[in-house]
C-alpha positions as CSV (number, residue, x, y, z in Angstrom):
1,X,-3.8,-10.1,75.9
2,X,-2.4,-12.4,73.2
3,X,-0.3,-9.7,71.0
4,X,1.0,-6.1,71.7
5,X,1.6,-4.5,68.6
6,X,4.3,-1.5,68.8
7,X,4.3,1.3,66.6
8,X,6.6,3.9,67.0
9,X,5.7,7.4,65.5
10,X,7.7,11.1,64.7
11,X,6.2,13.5,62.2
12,X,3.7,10.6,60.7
13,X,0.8,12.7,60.2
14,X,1.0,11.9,56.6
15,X,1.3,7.9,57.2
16,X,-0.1,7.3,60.4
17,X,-3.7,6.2,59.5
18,X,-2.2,3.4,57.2
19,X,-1.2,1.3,60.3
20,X,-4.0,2.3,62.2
21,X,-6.8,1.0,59.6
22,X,-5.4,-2.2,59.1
23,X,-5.1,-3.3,62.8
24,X,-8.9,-2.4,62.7
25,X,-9.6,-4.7,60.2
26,X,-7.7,-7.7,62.0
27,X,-9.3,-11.1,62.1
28,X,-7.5,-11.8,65.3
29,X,-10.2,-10.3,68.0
30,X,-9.8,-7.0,69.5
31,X,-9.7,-8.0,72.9
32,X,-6.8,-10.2,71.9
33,X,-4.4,-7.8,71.0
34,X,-3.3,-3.8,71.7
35,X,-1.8,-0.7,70.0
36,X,0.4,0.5,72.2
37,X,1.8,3.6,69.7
38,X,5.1,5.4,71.3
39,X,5.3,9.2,69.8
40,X,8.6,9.7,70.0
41,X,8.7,13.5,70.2
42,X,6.9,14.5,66.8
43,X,6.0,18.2,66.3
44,X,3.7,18.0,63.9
45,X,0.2,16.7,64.5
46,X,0.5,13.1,64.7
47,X,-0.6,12.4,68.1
48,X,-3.9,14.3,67.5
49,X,-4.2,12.8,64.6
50,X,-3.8,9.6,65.6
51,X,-6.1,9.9,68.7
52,X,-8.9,10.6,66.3
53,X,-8.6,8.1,64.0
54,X,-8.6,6.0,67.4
55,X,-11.8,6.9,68.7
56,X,-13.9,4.5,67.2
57,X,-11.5,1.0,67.1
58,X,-12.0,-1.9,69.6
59,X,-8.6,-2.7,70.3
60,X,-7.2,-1.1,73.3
61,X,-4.5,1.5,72.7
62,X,-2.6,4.2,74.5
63,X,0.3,6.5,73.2
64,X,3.0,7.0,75.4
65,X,4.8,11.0,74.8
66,X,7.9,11.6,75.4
67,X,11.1,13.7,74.1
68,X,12.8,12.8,70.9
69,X,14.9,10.1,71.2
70,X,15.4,8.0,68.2
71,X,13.2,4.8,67.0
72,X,14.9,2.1,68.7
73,X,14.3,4.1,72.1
74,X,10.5,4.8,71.6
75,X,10.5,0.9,70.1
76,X,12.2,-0.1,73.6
77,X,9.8,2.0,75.2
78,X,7.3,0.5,73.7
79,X,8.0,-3.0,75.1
80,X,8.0,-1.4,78.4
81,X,4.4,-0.8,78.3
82,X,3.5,-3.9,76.3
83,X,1.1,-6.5,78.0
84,X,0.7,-8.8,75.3
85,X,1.9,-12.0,75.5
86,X,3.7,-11.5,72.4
87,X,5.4,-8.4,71.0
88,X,4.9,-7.5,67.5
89,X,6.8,-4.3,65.7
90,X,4.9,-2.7,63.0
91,X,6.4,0.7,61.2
92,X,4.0,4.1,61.4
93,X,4.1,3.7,57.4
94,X,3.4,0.6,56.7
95,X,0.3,-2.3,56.6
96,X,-0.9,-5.5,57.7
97,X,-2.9,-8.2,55.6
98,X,-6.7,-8.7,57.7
99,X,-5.1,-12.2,58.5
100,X,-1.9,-11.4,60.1
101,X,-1.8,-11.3,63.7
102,X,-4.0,-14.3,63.6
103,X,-1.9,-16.1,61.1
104,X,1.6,-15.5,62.6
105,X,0.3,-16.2,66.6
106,X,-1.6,-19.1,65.5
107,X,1.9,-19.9,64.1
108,X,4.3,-19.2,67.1
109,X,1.7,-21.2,69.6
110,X,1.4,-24.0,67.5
111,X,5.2,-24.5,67.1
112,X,6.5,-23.4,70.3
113,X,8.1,-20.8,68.9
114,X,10.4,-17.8,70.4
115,X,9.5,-16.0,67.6
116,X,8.0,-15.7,64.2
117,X,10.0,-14.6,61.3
118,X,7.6,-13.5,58.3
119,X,8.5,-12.2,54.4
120,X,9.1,-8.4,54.3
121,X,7.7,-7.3,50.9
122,X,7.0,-4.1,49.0
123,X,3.9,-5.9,46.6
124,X,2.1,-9.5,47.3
125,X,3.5,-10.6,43.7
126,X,6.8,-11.1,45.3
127,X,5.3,-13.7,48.0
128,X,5.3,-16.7,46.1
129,X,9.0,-16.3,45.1
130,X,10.7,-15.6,48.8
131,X,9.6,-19.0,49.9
132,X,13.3,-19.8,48.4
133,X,14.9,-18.2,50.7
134,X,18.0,-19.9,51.9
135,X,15.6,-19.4,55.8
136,X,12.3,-20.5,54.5
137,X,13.0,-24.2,55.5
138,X,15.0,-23.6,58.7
139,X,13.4,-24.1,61.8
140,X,16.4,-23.2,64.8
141,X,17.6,-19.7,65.5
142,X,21.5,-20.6,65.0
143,X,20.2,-22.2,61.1
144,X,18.2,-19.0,60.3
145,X,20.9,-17.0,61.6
146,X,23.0,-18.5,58.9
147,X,20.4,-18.6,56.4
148,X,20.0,-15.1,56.6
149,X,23.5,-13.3,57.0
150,X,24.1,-15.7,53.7
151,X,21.1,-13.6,52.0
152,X,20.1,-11.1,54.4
153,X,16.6,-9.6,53.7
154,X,14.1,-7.3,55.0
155,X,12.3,-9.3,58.1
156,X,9.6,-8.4,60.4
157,X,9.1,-10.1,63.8
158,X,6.8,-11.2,66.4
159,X,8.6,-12.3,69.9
160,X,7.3,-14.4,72.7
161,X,7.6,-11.8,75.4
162,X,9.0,-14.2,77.9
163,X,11.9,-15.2,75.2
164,X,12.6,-11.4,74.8
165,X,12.4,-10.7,78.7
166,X,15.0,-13.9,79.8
167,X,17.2,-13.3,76.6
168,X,17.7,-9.6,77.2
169,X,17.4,-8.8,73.8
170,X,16.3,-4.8,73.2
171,X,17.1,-2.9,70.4
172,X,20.4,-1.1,70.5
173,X,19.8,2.8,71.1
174,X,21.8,5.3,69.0
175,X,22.1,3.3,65.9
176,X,21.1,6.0,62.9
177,X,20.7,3.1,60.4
178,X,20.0,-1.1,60.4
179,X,18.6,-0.9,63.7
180,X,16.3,-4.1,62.3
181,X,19.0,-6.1,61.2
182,X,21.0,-5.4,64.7
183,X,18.1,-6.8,66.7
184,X,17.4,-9.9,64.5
185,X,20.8,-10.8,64.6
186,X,20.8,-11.0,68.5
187,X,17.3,-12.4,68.6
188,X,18.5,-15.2,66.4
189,X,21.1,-15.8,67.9
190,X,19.7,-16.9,71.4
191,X,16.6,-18.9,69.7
192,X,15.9,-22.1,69.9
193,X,13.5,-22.6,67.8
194,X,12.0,-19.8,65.1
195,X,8.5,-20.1,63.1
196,X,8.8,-19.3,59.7
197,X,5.5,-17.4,58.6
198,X,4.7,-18.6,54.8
199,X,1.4,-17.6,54.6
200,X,1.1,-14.4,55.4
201,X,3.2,-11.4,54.6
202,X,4.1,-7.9,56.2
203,X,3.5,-5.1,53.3
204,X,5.9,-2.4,53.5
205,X,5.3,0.9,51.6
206,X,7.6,3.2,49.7
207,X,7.4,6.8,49.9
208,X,9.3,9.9,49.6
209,X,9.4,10.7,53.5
210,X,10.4,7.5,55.0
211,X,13.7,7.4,56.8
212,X,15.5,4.8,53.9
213,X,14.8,7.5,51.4
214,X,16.0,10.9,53.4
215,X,18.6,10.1,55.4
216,X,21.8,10.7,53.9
217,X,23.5,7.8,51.8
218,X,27.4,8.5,53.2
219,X,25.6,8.6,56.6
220,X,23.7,5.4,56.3
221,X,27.2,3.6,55.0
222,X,28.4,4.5,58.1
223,X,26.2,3.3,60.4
224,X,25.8,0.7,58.8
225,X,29.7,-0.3,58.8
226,X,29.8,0.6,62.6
227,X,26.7,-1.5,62.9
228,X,28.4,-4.7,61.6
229,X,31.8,-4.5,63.2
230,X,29.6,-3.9,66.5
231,X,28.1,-7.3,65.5
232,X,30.9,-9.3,64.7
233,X,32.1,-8.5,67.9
234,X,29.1,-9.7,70.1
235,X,28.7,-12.5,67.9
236,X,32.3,-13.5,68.8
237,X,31.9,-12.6,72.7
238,X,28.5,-14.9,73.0
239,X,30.7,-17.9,71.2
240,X,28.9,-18.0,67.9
241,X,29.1,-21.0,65.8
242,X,32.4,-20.4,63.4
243,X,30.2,-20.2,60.4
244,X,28.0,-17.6,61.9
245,X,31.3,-15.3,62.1
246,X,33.0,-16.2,58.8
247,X,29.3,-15.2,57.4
248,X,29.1,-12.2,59.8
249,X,32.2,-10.8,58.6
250,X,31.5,-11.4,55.5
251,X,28.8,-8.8,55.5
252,X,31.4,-6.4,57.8
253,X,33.6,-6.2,54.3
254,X,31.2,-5.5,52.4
255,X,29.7,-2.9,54.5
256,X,33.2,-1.0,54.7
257,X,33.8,-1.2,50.8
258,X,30.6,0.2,50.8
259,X,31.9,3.0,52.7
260,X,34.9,3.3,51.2
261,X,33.2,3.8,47.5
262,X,30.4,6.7,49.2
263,X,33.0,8.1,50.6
264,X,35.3,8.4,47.1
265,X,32.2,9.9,45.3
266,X,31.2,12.7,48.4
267,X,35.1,13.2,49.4
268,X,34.2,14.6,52.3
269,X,38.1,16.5,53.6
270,X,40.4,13.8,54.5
271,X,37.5,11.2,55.5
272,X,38.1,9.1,52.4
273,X,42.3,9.1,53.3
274,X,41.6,8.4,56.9
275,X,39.4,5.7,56.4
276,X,41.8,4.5,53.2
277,X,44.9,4.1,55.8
278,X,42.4,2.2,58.5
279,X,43.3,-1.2,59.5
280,X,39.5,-2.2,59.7
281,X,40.3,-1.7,55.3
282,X,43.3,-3.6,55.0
283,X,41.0,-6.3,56.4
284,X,38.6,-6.0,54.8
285,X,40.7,-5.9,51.6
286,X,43.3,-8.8,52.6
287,X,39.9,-10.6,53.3
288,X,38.6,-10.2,49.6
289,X,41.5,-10.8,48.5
290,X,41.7,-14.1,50.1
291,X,38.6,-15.0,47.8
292,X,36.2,-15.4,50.8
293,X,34.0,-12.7,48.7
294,X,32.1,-13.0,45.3
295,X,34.1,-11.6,42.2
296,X,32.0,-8.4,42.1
297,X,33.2,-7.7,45.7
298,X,37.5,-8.6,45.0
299,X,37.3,-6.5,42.1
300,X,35.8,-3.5,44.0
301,X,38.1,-4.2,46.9
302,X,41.0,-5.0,44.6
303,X,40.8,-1.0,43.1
304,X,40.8,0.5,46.4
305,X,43.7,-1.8,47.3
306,X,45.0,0.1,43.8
307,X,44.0,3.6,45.6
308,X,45.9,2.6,48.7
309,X,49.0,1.7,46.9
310,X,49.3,4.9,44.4
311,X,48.6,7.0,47.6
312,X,51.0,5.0,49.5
């Protein structure tokens, strides 16, 4: 078994046959790779559903049930019953090209790879220009770790399962928002040597149900802000190169005067005030400030420096 491809599922009756069709039109053979779909407590009819649209596909599947516990969970679970010798992540929304799995293993094997990092798009127009992407010609994990906290983008992965076993690396459980960019970080971080998939692509759909679109925006800005800080700190206990953390907390200011703006339009009851007086604000204004942000960013943390000091 060459590739276990997870796909975790809640309330996908809508979406679910999207992923489904395209792993049964896969190049790679279907003895070379399995579904293994983790419903992660759906109560609609997405495991019926999906055990139809199963009944007639070569690859082997199964569908571990269980109670609702959030998509990093079922995701972890997911690796749990994996028996591939690669681990590949695919959303219950979104598609594959026919070439993929072949492509990117093809890719990983012949490089030696821990894991293949391939272009994240929303239309195959935008292929062409991603291969300028400050990652496309880096080839170890601390160089696309830079690469990519410089520009961060939307990345798919597929993991050698023995890199992911003796590196520890699982998804972090309880995140509500940038679970992705969480694990890629840490995955990157232990690599030694990454596979940059440029000629295939992972197509990723838009649509009014999926989790980017309906959760709620002041919600996601603070995940997202816990979410980095959380980060810089590992990066910093593992030893990380120093321009891995400058660029790490880079995005940690950003992502708390992201916050801080959400929070000035919603003014949820003393939220904006309390986070306002925080000291994870005055650093991440005194670091604007210091110029280690772009213009755009020290003017926006340079007027709720202004905010601080008339409620001061």
């Amino acid at each position: 078994m060459k590739v276990s491809v997870i796909v975790p599922m809640y309330n996908a009756e809508r979406t679910i046959a999207v992923p489904l069709l395209s792993l049964a039109h896969q190049t790679l053979p279907p003895e070379s790779f399995e579904l293994v779909l983790v419903d992660d407590g759906s109560t609609d009819r997405s495991v019926s559903k999906a055990r139809k649209l199963l009944e007639s596909v070569s690859y082997r599947w199964e569908i571990p049930e269980g109670a609702r516990r959030g998509v990093s969970a079922a995701r972890n679970k997911g690796i749990d019953h994996a028996q591939g010798e690669h681990v590949f992540f695919l959303d219950a929304d979104d598609s594959l090209p026919p070439d993929f799995l072949a492509t990117v293993l093809e890719g990983i094997e012949r490089e030696g790879a821990d894991l293949a990092w391939i272009w994240k798009i929303t239309n195959p127009a935008e292929f062409q220009a991603l291969r300028k992407h400050p990652m496309a010609l880096k080839r170890s994990g601390v160089e696309c770790l830079d690469g990519f906290l410089k520009k961060p983008r939307n990345a798919q992965v597929m993991v050698r399962r023995s890199f992911l076993d003796s590196s520890c690396v699982r998804y972090t459980e309880g995140l509500a928002y940038g679970e992705d960019f969480d694990f890629f970080v840490r995955l990157l971080l232990e690599a030694l040597r990454v596979h940059v998939e440029d000629r295939t692509f992972y197509l990723y759909r838009r649509h009014p149900f999926q989790v980017t679109r309906t959760i709620d925006r002041l919600e996601a800005r603070k995940a997202t802000d816990e979410a980095f800080r959380r980060l810089s700190g590992f990066l910093a206990e593992k030893g990380a190169p120093g321009e891995i953390l400058f660029e790490m907390k880079r995005n940690e200011a950003r992502a708390r005067i992201n916050l801080l703006r959400e929070a000035w339009k919603r003014r949820p009851e003393g939220y904006f005030d309390a986070l306002l007086e925080s000291p994870e604000t005055e650093e991440a204004i005194r670091f604007a400030g210091q110029g280690k942000l772009s213009v755009k960013w020290q003017m926006r943390a340079a007027m709720l420096d202004l905010a601080r000091v008339m409620k001061g």
